[in-house]
C-alpha positions as a printed Julia matrix, in Angstrom:
397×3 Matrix{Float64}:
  10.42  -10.01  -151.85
  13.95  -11.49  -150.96
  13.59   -8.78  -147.68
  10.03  -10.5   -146.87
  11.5   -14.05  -147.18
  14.77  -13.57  -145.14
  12.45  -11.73  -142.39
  10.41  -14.62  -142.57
  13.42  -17.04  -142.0
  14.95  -15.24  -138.92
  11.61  -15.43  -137.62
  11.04  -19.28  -138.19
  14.33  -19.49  -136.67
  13.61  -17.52  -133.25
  10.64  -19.65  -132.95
  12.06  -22.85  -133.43
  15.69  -21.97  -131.6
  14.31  -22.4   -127.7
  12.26  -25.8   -128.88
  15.89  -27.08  -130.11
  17.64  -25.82  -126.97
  14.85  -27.68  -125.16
  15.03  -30.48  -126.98
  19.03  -30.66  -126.53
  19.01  -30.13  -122.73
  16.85  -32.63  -122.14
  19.19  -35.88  -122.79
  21.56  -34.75  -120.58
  21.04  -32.48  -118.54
  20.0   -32.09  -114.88
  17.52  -29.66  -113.59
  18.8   -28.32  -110.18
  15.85  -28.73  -107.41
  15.46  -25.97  -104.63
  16.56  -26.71  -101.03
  14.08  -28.21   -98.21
  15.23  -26.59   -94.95
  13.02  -27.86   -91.99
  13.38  -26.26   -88.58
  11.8   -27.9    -85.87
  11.87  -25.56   -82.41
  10.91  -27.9    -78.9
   8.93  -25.8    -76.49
   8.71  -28.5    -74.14
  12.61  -28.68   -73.21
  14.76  -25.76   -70.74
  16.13  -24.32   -72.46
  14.37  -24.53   -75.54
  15.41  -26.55   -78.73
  15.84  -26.26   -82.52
  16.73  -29.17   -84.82
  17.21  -27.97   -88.8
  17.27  -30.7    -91.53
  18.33  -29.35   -94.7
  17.6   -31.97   -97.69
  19.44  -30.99  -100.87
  21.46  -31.46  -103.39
  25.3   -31.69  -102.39
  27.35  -31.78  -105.3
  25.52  -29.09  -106.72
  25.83  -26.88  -104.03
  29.34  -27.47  -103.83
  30.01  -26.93  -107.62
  27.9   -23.72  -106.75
  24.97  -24.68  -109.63
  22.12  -22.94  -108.45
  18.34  -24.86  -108.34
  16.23  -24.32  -111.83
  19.96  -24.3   -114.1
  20.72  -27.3   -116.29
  23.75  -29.29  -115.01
  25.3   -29.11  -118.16
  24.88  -25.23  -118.72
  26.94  -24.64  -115.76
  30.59  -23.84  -116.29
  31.04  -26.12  -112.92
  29.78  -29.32  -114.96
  32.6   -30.92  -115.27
  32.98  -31.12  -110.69
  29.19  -31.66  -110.64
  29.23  -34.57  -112.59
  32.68  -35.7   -110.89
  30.83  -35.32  -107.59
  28.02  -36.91  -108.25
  30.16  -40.31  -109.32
  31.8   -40.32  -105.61
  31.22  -42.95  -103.44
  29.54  -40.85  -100.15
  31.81  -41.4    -98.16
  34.39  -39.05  -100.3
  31.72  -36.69  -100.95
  31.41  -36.32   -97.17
  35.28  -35.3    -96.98
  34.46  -32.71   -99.89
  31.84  -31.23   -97.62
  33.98  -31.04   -94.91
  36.71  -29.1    -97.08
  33.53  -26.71   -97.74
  31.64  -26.65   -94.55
  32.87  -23.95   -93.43
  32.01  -21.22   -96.34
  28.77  -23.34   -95.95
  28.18  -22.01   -92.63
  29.73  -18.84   -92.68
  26.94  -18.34   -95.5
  24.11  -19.13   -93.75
  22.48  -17.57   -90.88
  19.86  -18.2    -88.37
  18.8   -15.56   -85.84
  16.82  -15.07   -82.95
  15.58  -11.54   -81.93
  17.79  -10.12   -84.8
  20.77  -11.73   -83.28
  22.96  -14.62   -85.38
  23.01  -17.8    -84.36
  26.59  -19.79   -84.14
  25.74  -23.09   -86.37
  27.29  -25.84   -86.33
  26.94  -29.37   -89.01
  25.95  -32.08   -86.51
  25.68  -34.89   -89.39
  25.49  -35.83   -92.81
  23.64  -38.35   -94.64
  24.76  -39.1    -97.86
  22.82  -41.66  -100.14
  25.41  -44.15  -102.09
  25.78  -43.79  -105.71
  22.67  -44.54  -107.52
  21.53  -44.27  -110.9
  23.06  -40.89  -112.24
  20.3   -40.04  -114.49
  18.51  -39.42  -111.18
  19.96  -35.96  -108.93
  21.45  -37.47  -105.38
  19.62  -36.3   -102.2
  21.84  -35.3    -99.13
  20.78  -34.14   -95.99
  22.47  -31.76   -93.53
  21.53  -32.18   -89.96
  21.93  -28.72   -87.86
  20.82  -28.28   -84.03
  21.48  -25.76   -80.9
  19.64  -24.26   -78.08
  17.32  -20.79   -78.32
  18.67  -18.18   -76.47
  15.88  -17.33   -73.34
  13.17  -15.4    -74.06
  13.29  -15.61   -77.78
  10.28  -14.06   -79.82
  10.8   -14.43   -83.29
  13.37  -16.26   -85.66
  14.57  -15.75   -89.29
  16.84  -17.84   -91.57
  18.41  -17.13   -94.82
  21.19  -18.09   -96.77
  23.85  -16.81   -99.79
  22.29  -16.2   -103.3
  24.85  -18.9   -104.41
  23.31  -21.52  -102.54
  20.09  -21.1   -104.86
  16.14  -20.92  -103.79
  14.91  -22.98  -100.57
  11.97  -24.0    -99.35
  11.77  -23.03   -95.85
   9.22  -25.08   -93.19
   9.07  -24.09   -89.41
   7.19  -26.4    -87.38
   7.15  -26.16   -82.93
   5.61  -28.49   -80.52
   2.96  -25.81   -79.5
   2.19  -25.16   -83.46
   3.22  -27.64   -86.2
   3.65  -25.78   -89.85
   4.63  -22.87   -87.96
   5.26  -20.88   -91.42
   6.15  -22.33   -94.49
   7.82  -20.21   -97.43
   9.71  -20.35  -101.24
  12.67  -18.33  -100.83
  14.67  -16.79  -104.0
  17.98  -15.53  -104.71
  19.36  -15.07  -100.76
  16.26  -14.03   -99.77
  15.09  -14.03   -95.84
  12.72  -15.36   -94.26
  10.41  -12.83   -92.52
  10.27  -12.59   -88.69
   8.71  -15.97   -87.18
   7.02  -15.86   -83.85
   8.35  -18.68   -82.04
   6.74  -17.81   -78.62
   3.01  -18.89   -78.57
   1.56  -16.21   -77.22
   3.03  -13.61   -79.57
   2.21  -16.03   -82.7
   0.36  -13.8    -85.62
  -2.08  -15.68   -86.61
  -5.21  -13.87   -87.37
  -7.13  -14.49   -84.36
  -4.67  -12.86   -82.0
  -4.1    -9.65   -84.33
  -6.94   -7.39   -83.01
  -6.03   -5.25   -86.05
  -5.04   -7.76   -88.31
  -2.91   -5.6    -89.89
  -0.35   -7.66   -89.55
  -1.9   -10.42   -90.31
  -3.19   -8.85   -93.54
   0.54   -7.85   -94.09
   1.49  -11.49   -93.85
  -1.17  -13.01   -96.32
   0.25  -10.08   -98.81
   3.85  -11.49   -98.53
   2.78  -14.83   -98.89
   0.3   -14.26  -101.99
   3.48  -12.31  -104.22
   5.6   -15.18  -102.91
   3.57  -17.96  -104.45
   2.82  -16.02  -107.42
   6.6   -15.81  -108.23
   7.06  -19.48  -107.56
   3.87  -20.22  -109.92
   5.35  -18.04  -112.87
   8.66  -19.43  -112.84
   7.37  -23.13  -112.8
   5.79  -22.06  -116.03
   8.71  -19.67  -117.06
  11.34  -20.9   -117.33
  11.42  -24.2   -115.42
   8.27  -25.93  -116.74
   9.14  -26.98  -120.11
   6.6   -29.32  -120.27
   4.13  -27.02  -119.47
   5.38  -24.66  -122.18
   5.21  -26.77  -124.76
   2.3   -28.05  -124.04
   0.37  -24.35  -124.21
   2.59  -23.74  -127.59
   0.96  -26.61  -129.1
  -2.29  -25.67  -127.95
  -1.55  -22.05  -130.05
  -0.74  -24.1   -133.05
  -3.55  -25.27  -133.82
  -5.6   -22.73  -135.31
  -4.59  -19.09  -136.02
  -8.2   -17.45  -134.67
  -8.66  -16.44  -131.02
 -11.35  -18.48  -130.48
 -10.06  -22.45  -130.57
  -7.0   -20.64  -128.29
  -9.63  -19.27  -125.39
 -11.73  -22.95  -125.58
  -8.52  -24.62  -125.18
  -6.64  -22.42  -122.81
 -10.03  -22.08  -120.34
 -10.77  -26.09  -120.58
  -7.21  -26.75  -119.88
  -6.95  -24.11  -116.99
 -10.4   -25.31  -115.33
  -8.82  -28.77  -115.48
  -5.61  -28.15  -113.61
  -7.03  -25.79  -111.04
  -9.09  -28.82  -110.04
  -6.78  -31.62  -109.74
  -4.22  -28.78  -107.84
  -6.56  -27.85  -105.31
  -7.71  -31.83  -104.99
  -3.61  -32.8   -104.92
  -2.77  -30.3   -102.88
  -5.4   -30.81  -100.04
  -4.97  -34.82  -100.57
  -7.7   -35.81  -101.96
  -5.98  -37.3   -105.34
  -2.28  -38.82  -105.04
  -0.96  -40.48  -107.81
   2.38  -41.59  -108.2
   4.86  -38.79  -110.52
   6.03  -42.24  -111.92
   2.43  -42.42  -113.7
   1.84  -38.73  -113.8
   5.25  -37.33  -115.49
   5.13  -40.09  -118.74
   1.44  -39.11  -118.87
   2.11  -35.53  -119.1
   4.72  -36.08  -121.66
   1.94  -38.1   -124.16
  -0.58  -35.39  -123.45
   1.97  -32.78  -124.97
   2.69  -35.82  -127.9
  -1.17  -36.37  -128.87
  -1.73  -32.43  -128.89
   1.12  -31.98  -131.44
   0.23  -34.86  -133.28
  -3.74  -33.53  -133.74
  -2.05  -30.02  -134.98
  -0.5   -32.11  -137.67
  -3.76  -33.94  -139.04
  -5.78  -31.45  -138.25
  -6.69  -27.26  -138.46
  -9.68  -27.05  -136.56
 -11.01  -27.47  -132.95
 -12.58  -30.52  -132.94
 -15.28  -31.79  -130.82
 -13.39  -34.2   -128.87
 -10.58  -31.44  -128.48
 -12.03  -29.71  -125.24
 -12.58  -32.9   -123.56
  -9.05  -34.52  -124.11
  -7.67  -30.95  -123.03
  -9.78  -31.2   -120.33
  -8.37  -34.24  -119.28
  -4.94  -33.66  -119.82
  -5.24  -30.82  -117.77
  -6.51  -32.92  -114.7
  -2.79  -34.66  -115.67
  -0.83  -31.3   -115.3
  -2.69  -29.89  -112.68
  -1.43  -33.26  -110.36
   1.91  -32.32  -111.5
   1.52  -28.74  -110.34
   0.46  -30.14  -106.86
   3.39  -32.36  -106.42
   5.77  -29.06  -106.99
   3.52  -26.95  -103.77
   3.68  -30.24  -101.89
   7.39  -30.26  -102.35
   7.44  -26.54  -101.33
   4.89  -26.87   -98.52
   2.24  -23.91   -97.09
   1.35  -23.57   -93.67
  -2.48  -23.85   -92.8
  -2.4   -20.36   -91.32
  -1.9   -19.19   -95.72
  -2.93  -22.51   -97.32
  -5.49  -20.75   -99.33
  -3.54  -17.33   -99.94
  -0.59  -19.71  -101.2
  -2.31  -21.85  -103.26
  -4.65  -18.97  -105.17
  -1.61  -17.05  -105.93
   0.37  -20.28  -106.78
  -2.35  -20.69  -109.75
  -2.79  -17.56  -110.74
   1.49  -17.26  -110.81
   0.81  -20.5   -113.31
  -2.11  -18.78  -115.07
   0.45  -15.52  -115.65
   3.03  -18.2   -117.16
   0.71  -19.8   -119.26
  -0.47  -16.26  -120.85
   3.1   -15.48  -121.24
   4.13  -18.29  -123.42
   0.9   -17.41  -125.44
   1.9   -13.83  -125.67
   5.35  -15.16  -126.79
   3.99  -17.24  -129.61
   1.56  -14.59  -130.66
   4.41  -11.78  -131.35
   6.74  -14.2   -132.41
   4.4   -15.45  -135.5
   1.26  -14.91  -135.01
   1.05  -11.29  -135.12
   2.46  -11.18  -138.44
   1.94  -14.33  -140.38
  -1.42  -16.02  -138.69
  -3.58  -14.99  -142.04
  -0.68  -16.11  -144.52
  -2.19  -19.01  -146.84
   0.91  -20.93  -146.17
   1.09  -20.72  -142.13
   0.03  -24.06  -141.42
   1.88  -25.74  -143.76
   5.6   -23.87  -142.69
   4.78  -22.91  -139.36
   2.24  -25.07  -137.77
   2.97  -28.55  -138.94
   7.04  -28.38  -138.27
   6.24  -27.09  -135.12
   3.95  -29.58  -134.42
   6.81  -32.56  -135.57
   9.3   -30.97  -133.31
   6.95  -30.98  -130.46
   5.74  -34.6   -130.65
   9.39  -35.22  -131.27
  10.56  -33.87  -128.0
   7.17  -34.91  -126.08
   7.75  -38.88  -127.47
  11.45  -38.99  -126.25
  10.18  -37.73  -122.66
   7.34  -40.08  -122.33
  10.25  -42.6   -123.66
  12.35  -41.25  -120.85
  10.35  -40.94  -118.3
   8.91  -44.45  -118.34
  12.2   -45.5   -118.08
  13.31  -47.53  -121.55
  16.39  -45.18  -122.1
């Protein structure tokens, strides 16, 4: 009996630990955003031009704290915070000490050969509120050697994840791509004529090819918004597994709730809806707050259950679309990219149901007192952690 009982603590304990570490991070923290790296090529100038704009975070990168890590995790927190206090004009010295690992780390080539890059300018915001992550941009610019075909950029793993956009006069949104851990770009076709685009691949195999690329891609970058970046999300679905220990209630919820957000991702995505994160985000947060606060009162699936999951999922579906729209897709995979974006999120969501399911479900679902020391303090916790974010994130702290 004393075995059962001290298995059934460490248990409790795993569960609860990564809610706690959640709930910890969270006031005061800083999630590390990925890289925007636009590269704009001008066919219409001889020689030929590129611009690159590279909008990111500067003090992280130069504390090396890659995008997805909490500030405060980072043994570097200590010169990330320090840098993010400096007036810009002192960061932009810092860079300067650092510009040249910067470039010596980055590469852009043309035809397989590297580019020589050079910083043109800087813009550096002044000091804002530091509860909110700075936004630099690097300005980067050159000619393209003659007769260039194709173009590829990448830079070190330490830099973190980018999002890379190529747009040219002849073909705006060029390519667009989510880039992890150092990873290249694949070979762009910079020269019209050559341009792979489906309708001048009599094969299409290499078209084909492309859309393959671009579908795992996306489905990475839709699994780790759920897993481990989208804590919101995560808790969200946990709550949603709290409520009642049979299969059933979970597959209403799960499909009403993914329905929902595949809408309102497609609608944000394509432009249809835009609403404001600054209405979306605190929304989110009392979606995740009423759902835990339900599991407390009640133990069944109620008939007004679906519908509010239904329309909380419309909620978090408009927050998945701001994350793409940050990323970007060309039109030439728009629909590859945003299918396997979804199903990536769809994979996360199952995950963190998975999770919950060996964790205590599996083993303690048809105990007569699950509900009372499982589901209701995870419940509290939740609406804990969900009523300080909506706090948060409407701005009264």
């Amino acid at each position: 009996m004393q075995v059962r009982s001290s298995f059934l603590q460490l248990t409790l304990f795993l569960f609860f630990l990564p809610l706690q570490l959640i709930f910890s991070n969270s006031v005061s923290a800083h999630e590390i955003r990925p890289a925007i790296v636009n590269i704009d090529i001008n066919q219409q100038t001889q020689p030929n031009t590129f611009k690159i704009s590279i909008k990111l975070n500067l003090e992280a990168l130069i504390s090396e704290i890659k995008d997805g890590n909490e500030s405060d995790d980072s043994e570097n927190a200590s010169l990330y915070n320090h840098l993010r206090e400096m007036p810009k004009e002192n960061l932009a010295l810092k860079f300067l000490d650092f510009e040249d690992f910067f470039l010596k780390n980055m590469q852009l080539t043309f035809d397989n050969k590297a580019y020589p890059l050079t910083v043109t300018s800087v813009d550096i915001p002044a000091v804002g509120d530091l509860d909110l992550a700075r936004d630099s941009y690097l300005y980067l610019e050159g000619e393209i050697p003659k007769n260039s075909q194709r173009l590829s950029w990448k830079w070190d793993e330490s830099f973190g994840n980018a999002a890379l956009r190529v747009n040219s006069t002849d073909n705006p949104e060029l390519y667009s791509s989510y880039l992890l851990k150092g990873q290249a770009s694949e070979a762009i076709q910079i020269n019209q004529k050559n341009q792979l685009d489906g309708k001048s691949s009599k094969k299409g195999g290499g078209w084909v090819s492309a859309q393959i690329e671009v579908f795992k891609n996306y489905l990475q970058v839709g699994f780790v918004h759920i897993v481990p970046k989208g804590l919101d999300h995560i808790l969200f679905v946990v709550g949603l597994f709290l409520l009642s220990a049979n299969l059933r209630p979970l597959l209403i919820q799960i499909t009403t709730f993914t329905l929902a957000h595949s809408v309102t991702l497609a609608l944000g995505i394509y432009g249809v809806i835009r609403i404001p994160s600054s209405i979306v985000e605190p929304l989110i947060a009392a979606s995740i707050m009423y759902v835990a606060i339900e599991n407390i009162y009640s133990n069944k699936l109620s008939r007004w259950r679906p519908l509010l999951i239904f329309l909380f999922g419309l909620l978090h579906g408009l927050g998945f679309a701001s994350v793409l729209t940050e990323i970007g897709l060309s039109p030439n995979y728009f629909a590859t990219g945003l299918i396997a974006f979804n199903v990536g999120v769809e994979f996360g969501q199952l995950s963190v149901i998975a999770a919950c399911f060996l964790a205590v479900g599996l083993w303690f679902r048809n105990k007569p007192w699950y509900r009372q020391r499982i589901t209701i303090p995870a419940s509290i916790l939740i609406a804990s952690i969900a009523c300080y974010w909506f706090i948060e994130r409407i701005g009264w702290i």
